[in-house]
Every structure is written in structure tokens, then in C-alpha cells.
C-alpha positions as CSV (number, residue, x, y, z in Angstrom):
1,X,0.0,0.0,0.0
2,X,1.6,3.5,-1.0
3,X,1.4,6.0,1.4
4,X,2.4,9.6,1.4
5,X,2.5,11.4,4.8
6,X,3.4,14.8,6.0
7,X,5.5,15.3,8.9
8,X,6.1,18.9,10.4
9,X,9.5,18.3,12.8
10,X,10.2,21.8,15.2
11,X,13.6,22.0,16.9
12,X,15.0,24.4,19.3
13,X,16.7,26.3,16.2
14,X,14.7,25.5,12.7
15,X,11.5,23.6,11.7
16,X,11.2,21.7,8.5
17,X,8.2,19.7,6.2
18,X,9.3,16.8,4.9
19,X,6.8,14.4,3.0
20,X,7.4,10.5,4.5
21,X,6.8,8.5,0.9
22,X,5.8,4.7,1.4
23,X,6.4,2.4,-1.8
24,X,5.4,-0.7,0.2
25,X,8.8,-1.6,1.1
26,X,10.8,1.3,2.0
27,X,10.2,5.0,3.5
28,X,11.6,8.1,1.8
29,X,12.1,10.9,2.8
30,X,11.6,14.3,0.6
31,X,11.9,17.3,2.4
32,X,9.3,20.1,1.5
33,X,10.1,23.4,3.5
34,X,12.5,24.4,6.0
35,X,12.7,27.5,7.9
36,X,14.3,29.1,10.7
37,X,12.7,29.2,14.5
38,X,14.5,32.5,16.0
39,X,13.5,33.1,19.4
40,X,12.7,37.3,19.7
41,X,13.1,39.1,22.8
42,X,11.1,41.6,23.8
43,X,10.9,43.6,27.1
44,X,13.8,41.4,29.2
45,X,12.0,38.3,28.2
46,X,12.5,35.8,25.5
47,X,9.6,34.3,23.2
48,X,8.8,31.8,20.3
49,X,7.2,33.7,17.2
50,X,4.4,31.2,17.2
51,X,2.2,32.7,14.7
52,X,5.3,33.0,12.0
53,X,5.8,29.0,13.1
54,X,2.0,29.1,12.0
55,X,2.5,31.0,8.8
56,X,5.7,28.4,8.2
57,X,3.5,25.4,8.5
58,X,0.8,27.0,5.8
59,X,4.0,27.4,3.3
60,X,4.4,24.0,4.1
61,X,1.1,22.4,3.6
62,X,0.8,24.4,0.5
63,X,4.1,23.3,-1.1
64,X,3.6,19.3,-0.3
65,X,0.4,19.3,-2.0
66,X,2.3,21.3,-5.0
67,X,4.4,18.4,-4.7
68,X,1.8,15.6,-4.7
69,X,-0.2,15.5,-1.8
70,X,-0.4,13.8,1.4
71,X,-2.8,11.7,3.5
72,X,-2.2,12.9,6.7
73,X,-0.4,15.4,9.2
74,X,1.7,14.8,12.5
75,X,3.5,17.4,14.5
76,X,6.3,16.9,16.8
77,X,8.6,20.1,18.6
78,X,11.0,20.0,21.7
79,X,9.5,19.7,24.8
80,X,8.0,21.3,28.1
81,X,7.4,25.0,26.7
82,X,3.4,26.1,25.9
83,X,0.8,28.3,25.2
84,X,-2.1,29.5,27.2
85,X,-5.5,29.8,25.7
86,X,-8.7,32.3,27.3
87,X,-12.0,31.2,27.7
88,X,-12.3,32.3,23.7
89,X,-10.1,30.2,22.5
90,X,-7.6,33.0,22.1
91,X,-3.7,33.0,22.4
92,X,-3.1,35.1,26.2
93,X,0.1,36.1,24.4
94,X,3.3,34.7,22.6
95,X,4.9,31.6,24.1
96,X,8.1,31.8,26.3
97,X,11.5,30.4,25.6
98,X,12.3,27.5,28.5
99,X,15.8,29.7,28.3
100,X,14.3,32.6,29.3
101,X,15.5,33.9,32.7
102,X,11.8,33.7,34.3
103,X,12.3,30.3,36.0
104,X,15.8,31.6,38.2
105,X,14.9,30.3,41.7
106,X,11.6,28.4,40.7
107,X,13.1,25.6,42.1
108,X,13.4,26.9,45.4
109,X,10.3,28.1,45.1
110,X,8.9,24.9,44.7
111,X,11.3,23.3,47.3
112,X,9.2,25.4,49.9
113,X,5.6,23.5,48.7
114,X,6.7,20.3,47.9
115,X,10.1,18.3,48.5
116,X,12.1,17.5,45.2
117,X,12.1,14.2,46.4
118,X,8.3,13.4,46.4
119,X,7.8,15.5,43.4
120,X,10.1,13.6,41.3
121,X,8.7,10.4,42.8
122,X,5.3,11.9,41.6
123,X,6.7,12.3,38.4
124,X,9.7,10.7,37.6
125,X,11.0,13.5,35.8
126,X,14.3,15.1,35.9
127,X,14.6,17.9,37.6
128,X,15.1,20.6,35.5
129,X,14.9,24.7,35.8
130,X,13.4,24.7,32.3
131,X,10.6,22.0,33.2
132,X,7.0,23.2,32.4
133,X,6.0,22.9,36.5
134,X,8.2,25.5,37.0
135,X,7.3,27.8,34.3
136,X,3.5,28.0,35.5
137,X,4.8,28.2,38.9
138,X,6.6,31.3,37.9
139,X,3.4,32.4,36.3
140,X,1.4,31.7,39.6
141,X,3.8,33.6,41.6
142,X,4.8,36.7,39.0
143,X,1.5,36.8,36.7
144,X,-1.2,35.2,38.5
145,X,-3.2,37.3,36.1
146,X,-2.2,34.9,33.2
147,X,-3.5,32.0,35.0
148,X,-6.3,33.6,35.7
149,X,-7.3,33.9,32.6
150,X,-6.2,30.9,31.4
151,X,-8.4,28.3,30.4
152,X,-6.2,25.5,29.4
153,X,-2.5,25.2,28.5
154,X,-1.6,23.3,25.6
155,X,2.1,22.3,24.8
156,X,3.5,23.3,21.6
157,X,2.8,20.6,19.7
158,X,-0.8,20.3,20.9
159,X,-1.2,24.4,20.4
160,X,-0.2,24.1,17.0
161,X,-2.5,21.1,16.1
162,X,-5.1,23.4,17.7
163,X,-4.6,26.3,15.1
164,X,-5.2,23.4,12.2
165,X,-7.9,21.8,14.1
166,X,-9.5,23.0,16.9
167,X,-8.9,20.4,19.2
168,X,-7.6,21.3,22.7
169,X,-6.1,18.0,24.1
170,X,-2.5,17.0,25.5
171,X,-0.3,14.6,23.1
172,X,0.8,11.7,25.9
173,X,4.6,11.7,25.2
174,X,4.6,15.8,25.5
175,X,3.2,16.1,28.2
176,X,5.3,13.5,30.4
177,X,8.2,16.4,29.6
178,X,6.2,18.5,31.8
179,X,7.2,17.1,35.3
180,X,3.3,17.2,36.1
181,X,2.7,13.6,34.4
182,X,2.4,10.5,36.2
183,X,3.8,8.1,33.3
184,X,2.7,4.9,35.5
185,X,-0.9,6.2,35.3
186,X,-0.9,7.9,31.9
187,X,-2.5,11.3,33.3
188,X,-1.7,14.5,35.1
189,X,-0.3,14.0,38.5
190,X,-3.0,15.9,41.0
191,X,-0.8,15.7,43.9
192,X,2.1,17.5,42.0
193,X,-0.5,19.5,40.5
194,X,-2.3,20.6,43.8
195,X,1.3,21.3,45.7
196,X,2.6,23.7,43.5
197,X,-1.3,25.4,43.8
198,X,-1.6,25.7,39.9
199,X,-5.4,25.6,38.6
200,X,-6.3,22.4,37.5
201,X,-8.7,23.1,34.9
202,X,-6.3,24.4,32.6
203,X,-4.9,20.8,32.1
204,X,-6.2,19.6,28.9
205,X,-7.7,15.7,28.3
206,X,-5.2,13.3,27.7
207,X,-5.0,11.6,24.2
208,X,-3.8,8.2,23.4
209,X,-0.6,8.5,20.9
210,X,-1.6,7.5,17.2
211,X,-5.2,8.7,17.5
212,X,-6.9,11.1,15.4
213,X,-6.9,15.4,16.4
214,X,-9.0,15.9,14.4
215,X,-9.3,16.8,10.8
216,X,-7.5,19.9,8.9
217,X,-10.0,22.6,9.0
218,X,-12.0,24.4,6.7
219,X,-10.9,27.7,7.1
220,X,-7.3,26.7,6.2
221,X,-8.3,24.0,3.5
222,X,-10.1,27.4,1.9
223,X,-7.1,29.6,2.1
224,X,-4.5,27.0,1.0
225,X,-6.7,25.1,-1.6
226,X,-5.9,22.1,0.0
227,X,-8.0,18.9,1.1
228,X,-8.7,18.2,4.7
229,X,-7.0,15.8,5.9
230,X,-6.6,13.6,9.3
231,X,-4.0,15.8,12.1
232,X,-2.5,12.6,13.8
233,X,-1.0,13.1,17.5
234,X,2.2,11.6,16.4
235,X,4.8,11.4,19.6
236,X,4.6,15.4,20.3
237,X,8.1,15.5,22.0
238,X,10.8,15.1,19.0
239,X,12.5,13.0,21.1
240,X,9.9,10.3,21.0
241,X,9.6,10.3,17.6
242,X,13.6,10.5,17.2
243,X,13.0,6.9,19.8
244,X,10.5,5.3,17.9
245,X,12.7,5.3,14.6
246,X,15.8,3.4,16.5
247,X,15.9,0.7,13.8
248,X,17.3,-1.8,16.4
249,X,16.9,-5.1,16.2
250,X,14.1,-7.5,17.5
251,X,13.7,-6.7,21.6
252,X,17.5,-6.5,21.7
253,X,18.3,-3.7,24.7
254,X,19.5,-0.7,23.1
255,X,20.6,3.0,24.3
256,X,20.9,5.9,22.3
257,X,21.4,9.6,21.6
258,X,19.3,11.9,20.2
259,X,21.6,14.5,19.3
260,X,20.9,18.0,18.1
261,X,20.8,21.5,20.4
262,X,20.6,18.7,23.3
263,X,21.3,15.4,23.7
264,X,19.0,13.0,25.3
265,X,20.8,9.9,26.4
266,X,18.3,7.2,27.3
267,X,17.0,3.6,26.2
268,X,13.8,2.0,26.1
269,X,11.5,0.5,28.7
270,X,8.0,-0.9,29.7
271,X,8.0,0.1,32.9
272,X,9.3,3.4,35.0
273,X,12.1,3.8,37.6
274,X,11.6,5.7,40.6
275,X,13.5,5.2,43.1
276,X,16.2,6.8,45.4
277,X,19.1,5.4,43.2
278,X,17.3,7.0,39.9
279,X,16.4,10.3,41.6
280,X,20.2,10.3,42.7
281,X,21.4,10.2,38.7
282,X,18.7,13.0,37.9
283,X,17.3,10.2,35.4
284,X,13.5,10.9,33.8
285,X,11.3,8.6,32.4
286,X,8.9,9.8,29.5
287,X,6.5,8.4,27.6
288,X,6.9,7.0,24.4
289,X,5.6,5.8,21.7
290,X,2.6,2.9,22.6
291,X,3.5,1.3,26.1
292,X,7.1,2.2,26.4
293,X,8.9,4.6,28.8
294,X,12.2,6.4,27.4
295,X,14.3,6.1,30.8
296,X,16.8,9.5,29.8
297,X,19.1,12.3,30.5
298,X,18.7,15.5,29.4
299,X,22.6,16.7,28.4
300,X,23.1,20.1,26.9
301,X,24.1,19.2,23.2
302,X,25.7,20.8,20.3
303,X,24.4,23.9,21.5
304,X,27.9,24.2,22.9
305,X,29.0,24.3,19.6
306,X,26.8,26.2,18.1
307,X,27.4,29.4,20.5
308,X,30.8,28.7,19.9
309,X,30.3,29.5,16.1
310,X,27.6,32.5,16.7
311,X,30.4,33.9,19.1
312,X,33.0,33.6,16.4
313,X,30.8,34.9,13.7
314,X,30.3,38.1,15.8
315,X,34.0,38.5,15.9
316,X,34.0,38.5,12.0
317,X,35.5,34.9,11.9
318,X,33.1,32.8,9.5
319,X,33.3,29.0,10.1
320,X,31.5,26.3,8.4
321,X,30.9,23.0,11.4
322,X,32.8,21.0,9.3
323,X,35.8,23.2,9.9
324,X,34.9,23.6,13.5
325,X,35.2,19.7,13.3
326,X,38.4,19.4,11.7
327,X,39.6,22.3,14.6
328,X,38.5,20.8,17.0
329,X,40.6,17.1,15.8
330,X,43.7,18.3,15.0
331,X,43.7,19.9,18.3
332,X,46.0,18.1,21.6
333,X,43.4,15.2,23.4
334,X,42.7,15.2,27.4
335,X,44.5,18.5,28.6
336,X,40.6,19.9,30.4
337,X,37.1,19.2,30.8
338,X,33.8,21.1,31.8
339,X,31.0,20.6,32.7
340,X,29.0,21.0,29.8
341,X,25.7,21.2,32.1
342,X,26.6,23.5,34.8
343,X,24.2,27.1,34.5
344,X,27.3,28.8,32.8
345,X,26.8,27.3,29.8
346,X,23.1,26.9,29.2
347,X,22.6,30.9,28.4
348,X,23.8,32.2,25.1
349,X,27.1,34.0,25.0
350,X,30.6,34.2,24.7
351,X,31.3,30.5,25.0
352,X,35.0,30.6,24.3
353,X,35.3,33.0,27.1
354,X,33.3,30.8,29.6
355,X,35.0,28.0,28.6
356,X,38.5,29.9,29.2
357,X,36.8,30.9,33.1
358,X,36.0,27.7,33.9
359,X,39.4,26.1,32.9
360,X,40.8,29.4,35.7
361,X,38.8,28.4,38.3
362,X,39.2,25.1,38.2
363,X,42.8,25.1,37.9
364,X,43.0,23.5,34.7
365,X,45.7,24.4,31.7
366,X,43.9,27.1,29.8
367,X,42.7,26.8,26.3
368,X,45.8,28.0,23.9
369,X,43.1,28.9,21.2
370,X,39.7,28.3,20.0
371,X,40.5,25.0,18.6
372,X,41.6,23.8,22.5
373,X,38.1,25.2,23.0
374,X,36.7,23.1,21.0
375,X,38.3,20.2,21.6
376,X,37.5,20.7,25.1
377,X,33.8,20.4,24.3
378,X,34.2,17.6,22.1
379,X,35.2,15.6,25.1
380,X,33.8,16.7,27.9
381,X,30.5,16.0,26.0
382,X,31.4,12.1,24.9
383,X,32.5,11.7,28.7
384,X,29.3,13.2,29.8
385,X,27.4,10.0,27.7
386,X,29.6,7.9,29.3
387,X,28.7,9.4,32.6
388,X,24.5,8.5,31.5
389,X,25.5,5.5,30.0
390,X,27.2,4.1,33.7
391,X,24.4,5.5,35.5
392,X,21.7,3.8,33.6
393,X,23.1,0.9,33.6
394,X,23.4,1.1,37.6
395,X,19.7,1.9,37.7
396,X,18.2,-1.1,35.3
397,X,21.4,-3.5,35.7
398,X,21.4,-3.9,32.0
399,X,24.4,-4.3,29.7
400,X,24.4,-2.1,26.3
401,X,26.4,-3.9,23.4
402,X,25.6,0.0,21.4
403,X,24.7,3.3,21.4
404,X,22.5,4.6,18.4
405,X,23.5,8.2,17.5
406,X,20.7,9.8,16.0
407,X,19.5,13.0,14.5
408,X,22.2,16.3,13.8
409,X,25.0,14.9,15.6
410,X,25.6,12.2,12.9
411,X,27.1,14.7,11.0
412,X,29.5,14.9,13.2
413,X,31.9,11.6,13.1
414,X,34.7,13.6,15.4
415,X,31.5,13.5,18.3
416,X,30.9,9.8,17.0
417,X,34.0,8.2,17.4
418,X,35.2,10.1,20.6
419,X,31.5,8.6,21.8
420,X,32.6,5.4,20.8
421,X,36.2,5.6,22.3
422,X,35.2,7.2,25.6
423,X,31.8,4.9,26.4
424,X,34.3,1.8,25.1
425,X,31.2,0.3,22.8
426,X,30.6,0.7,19.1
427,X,28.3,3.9,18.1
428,X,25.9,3.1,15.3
429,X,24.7,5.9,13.5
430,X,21.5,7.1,11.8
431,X,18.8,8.3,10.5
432,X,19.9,11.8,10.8
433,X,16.6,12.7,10.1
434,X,15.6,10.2,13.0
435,X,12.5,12.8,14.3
436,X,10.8,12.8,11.2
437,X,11.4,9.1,10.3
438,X,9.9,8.9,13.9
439,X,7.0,11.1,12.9
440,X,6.0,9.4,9.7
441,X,6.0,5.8,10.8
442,X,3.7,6.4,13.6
443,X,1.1,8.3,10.8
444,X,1.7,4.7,8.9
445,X,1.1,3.0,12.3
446,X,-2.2,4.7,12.9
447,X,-3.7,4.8,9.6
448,X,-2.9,1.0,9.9
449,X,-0.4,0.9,7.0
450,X,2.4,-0.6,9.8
451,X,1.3,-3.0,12.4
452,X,3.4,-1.5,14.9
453,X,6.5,-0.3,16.3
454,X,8.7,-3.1,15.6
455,X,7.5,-3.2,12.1
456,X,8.0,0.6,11.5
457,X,11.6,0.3,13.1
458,X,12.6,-2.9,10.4
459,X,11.2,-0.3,7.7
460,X,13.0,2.6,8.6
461,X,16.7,0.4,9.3
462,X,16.1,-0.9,5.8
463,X,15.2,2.7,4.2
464,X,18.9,4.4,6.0
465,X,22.7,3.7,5.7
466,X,24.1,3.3,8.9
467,X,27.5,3.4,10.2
468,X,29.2,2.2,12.7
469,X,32.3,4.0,14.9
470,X,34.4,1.1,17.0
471,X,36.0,2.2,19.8
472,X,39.8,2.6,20.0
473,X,41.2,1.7,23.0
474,X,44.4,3.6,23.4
475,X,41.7,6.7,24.0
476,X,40.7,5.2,27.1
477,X,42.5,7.8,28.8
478,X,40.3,10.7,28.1
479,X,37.6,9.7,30.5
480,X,40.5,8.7,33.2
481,X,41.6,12.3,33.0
482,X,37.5,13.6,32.6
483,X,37.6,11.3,36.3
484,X,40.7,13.2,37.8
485,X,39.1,16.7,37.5
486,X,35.1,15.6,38.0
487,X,36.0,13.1,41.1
């Protein structure tokens, strides 16, 4: 059976169409739009231009049914960041950015209604500044007006399957990024909910992933010239969908990487982990696609990298990441380390210079130029996998024969190998375009083209090239030195 879907993937930095085309034995990928997603600050606070991601999504639409059509829709975008809708249906205003300043100190603010202990036992989320709980908490202690007003939230993929359809509802895997989920139960957590004294009737219904939206709408079928079509609630978080399209073999244990601005670190389970050893490693479970739970840790990713390059570019000194690559490996190996996750570093800015400070005060030989930099950040990010792999291997006592390296980070083999050579197991790597892979074989799933998820992950590894990195042993050393400063 051919099938043509349409799968709209939002990251932290661009967005992009891309048409998922089904011949019955392999899935193609032809990408249809792609577009920019610039945070814009305005006022001392920083927001997503959700009506131009609206606009970018009509270009889209409009361009794949230039292109032949599609059957149906999914959206996925990052996670934990949202929209707030008044009893009209209305936008309250434009969403913020989970790096906006807003949420400095929410966690102590939350610490004084509810332990972190019990609230990640509630949840089994991470805890993380950026997390949704503590952006409405922030709301209910800065602009209780906004709540007020409120009369749901919807998460960003959820709020833009609203604008195409009208239907206010919460995606399942989204909204376990939220740290009000209870993934064992599949619904909101009301104790978590209650303690942090946010309303609960702004808290959506929870839908089922794979299940129908609702259909495009009129209004925009009009304006484009376009037939309506099915909105699927594909795996909303990217991740997910990035998870789902693992082509791993049959029920063989697996971890992976979803690499891109961050890198989530995680593998695949059918049940949660909460418990005092999982809360201690800051691990999260999230929902993924049907009954499995993505057991995970949220590292900061290229976005190391990429400041790097915006920092360099505002000095007037243009570089491609290839050539940031090849810097970055002709460079000297193990000299200093970071902590790519420490608050210094998760703010945009001079990261050359914060790198340089951190190597000062830490009494570590500084950076000699900006390829030490880089090299720096290379490594201290494969050690930091290592670091995610050991602890998630404490926490389910399973042995991991790979790591999968999906999405942006492909592209990058220096990152792949020094992976490889730091965790001591072979990285395999692809789809780069794991999200939307992800994205289009759950549309296939539910419109009952795929069985399931093992068939959609068999389609996809024999659609992509993969490659594999083996581990070199006489680089061992890195993460013995990584251990010397980080002890």
C-alpha cells in the first residue's frame, strides 16, 4: 500500500516539512520546507514567534500538496514549553522560551511547597529549571493574572495542532516532559498538580498516541486550496519520535542519543524507575511511543557548539561546522574538561570565554586557542554520555552492546568516534533525520499501513545507511583524566 505522509519536525533552532513517501517496502524521505525558528526578545524576556511558526506550517502544507499530496499530518517540537489559551479560545500572548530567565529560583520556590524528592517520585522527571511545572509556577507567583485567565495550557505541539484543528487536548509523550505527568498512570499527577497550587482546569484531556486530532480545517483548506486531511497526534516531544525510529533489532536492549541542540541519552523500557538510586542520577522517564517509557538524560548538546560558532561569527571569523570539526581534531586530546551542564553554559554568550573561566577556576591548563576550546567540548560531552551510560546501567542492571546516534549529531563523526572511544562500545549511527522518520512511521502505524512499532523500526533500518564507529582503545584515557578533574 503506498502512502504519502506529511510530517512537520520543530527543533530548538529550525522547523522543516518533509513528506514521509511509502512504496510498500521502503520509507523516503523528501523534504518540502524548511525554515528558521529564531527566538525574539522583547521587554527582558524571550519568546517563540508562534504565529510565524504558523504561517511556516501554511507554506508548508501548501508546497507538499504542490508536490503531490499527502494523507495525513503529524507534528512533533522540543519539549516542556506552551501556550495559554482564554476562555475564547484565544492565544493570552506569545509563548516563552524554556531559556528565558523567568524560571531563576523556581526551584526553590517549589522546594518550599513540595520536596524534590516526592515530586520527582510523583513524576519521575528530571529535575530541570526549564521544566513546564516551574514555568507555571513562575506564572502563579509573577503573573497570576495569566493563570487567571487561562483556560487550558496546551504544549506546543498540541497548540499548533489546535490552530489546524480546533482540538484542545495534550499529546501523551509531551506532556510527560512537563514534570506534572504521572507516566505509570498515563494522566496528570493531581498531587504534584495541587502542591505547586496551579489551577487544575487548565490541564487539557489526555489523548492516546496515534489517535486522530481531528481533521484539517475548513478555514485553512479554503485559504490553501488544499483537502482536509486527518492531524494525527504523532509522539509530540521530537525525542519520542527520534526513539521510535531506532531501527534496532528484535527486543534486543539498546541506548541511544538523540543529538541535536541537546542530547538526550536514554533507552527503552516498559516500565518506569523511581526510586532513590534513579532520583540520585537525575534520570526521567517519559513516555513513548505505545506502552514504552524512554528512561533518559537531558545533556546540553551541540548547542555548545553552536554558540561557539555564533560567538565567532560576531568577531567577523566565519566557520562552516565541518571546519569547526576538523579544529576541533587536530587539536592536543585530554588537557581539560567542563561541565557542559553546569548554568554557565546553558545561556547564550561568549562561550570561548566561559569556557577559558572555567578552565581558571578550576585550575585546569587554559585553552591556547579556540581549537583547544573546542576540543574541550568535544570531550567533555562524549565523557558526559559515558557518565549517562554508567548510570543507567546502575539503575536497570542492563548491559548495552551500542549506542544509536541519531539526528544532527551524525554529522558529526569527530563526536561519533570520541563517543565510541570514551563509552568503550561501538556507536551506530543514523537516520539523521531520526524525528521525522519517527514522525512518519507512527502516521503509517495509525492509519494502519504498519502494524506497529517493531514493524515501522525494520522499515526505517532498511530505508537508511548506517555506520558504525568502534571504539579505540588507546583513547581510554580521556575519560580517566574527565575522572581526575570531576571526582
Amino acid at each position: 500500500m503506498k502512502k504519502r505522509v506529511l510530517a512537520f519536525d520543530f527543533g530548538a533552532s529550525g522547523g522543516r516539512a518533509v513528506l514521509g513517501i511509502f512504496d510498500g517496502r521502503q520509507l523516503k524521505l523528501q523534504e518540502v520546507h524548511r525554515f528558521p525558528n529564531e527566538p525574539v526578545a522583547v521587554g527582558g524576556h524571550l519568546y517563540w514567534d508562534v504565529l510565524r511558526l504558523l504561517h511556516e506550517i501554511k507554506n508548508g502544507l501548501k508546497k507538499a500538496h504542490e508536490m503531490g499530496g499527502f494523507d495525513s499530518i503529524g507534528i512533533d517540537t522540543w519539549g516542556v514549553d506552551y501556550g495559554l489559551l482564554d476562555k475564547h479560545g484565544n492565544l493570552l500572548s506569545n509563548p516563552l522560551h524554556y531559556r528565558d530567565k523567568r524560571t531563576d529560583g523556581m526551584i526553590r520556590e517549589a522546594e518550599q511547597r513540595i520536596s524534590l524528592e516526592e515530586l520527582y517520585a510523583l513524576t519521575g522527571n528530571q529535575i530541570m529549571q526549564i521544566n513546564t511545572a516551574f514555568q507555571l509556577l513562575e506564572h502563579q507567583k509573577n503573573a497570576p493574572e495569566l493563570l487567571e485567565a487561562a483556560q487550558c495550557f496546551l504544549l506546543m505541539p498540541d497548540l499548533l495542532a489546535y490552530f489546524l484543528t480546533g482540538d484542545i487536548s495534550a499529546e501523551r509523550s509531551i506532556a510527560g516532559t512537563t514534570q506534572l505527568f504521572d507516566a505509570s498512570t498515563g494522566g496528570w499527577s493531581a498531587k504534584a498538580v495541587e502542591a505547586l497550587g496551579l489551577p487544575e482546569h487548565i490541564f487539557p484531556p489526555v489523548m492516546q498516541t496515534g489517535t486522530i486530532k481531528g481533521m484539517l480545517c475548513e478555514e485553512i483548506c479554503e485559504e490553501l486550496g488544499i483537502p482536509s486531511v486527518p492531524v494525527y497526534a504523532v509522539c509530540g516531544h521530537d525525542t519520542q519520535c527520534a526513539a521510535a525510529a531506532v531501527p534496532s533489532a528484535d527486543n534486543v536492549p539498546f541506548t541511544f542519543i538523540s543529538c541535536g541542540t541537546w542530547a538526550l541519552f536514554g533507552t527503552e523500557l516498559h516500565e518506569t524507575i523511581v526510586n532513590e538510586q534513579s532520583a540520585a542520577c537525575n534520570l526521567t522517564n517519559e513516555v513513548g511511543y505505545g506502552d514504552t517509557v524512554t528512561f533518559l538524560k537531558n545533556i546540553t548538546g551541540l548547542w555548545l557548539i553552536q554558540e561557539t560558532r555564533r560567538t565567532l561569527a560576531a568577531q567577523g571569523k566565519q566557520y562552516t561546522y565541518a571546519e569547526l570539526e576538523r579544529m576541533a581534531a587536530d587539536a592536543p586530546s585530554g588537557l581539560r574538561f567542563i561541565d557542559t551542564d553546569a548554568p554557565a553554559f546553558g545561556v547564550s554568550g561568549d562561550m570561548p570565554k566561559r569556557v577559558r573561566d572555567w578552565c581558571t577556576e578550576s585550575s585546569q591548563p587554559l585553552p591556547a586557542d579556540v581549537s583547544d576550546v573546542l576540543r574541550c567540548i568535544y570531550e567533555s560531552l562524549a565523557c558526559k554520555f559515558r557518565d549517562a551510560l554508567e548510570e543507567i546501567h546502575s539503575c536497570t542492571g542492563q548491559r548495552y552492546c551500542y549506542i544509536y546516534m541519531l539526528g544532527g549529531g551524525v554529522k558529526d563523526a569527530l563526536l561519533c568516534q570520541l563517543t565510541a572511544d570514551v563509552c568503550g562500545i561501538p556507536v551506530l549511527t543514523g537516520p539523521v533525520e531520526a524525528t521525522a522518520y519517527g514522525n512518519a512511521a507512527i502516521q503509517l502505524i495509525s492509519a494502519g499501513v504498519l502494524e506497529d512499532l517493531n514493524a515501522a523500526r525494520k522499515l526505517i533500518a532498511a530505508s537508511v545507511k548506517i555506520r558504525e564507529y568502534t571504539p579505540n582503545p588507546e583513547n581510554a584515557y580521556i575519560y580517566d583524566n574527565y575522572k581526575k578533574i570531576f571526582n
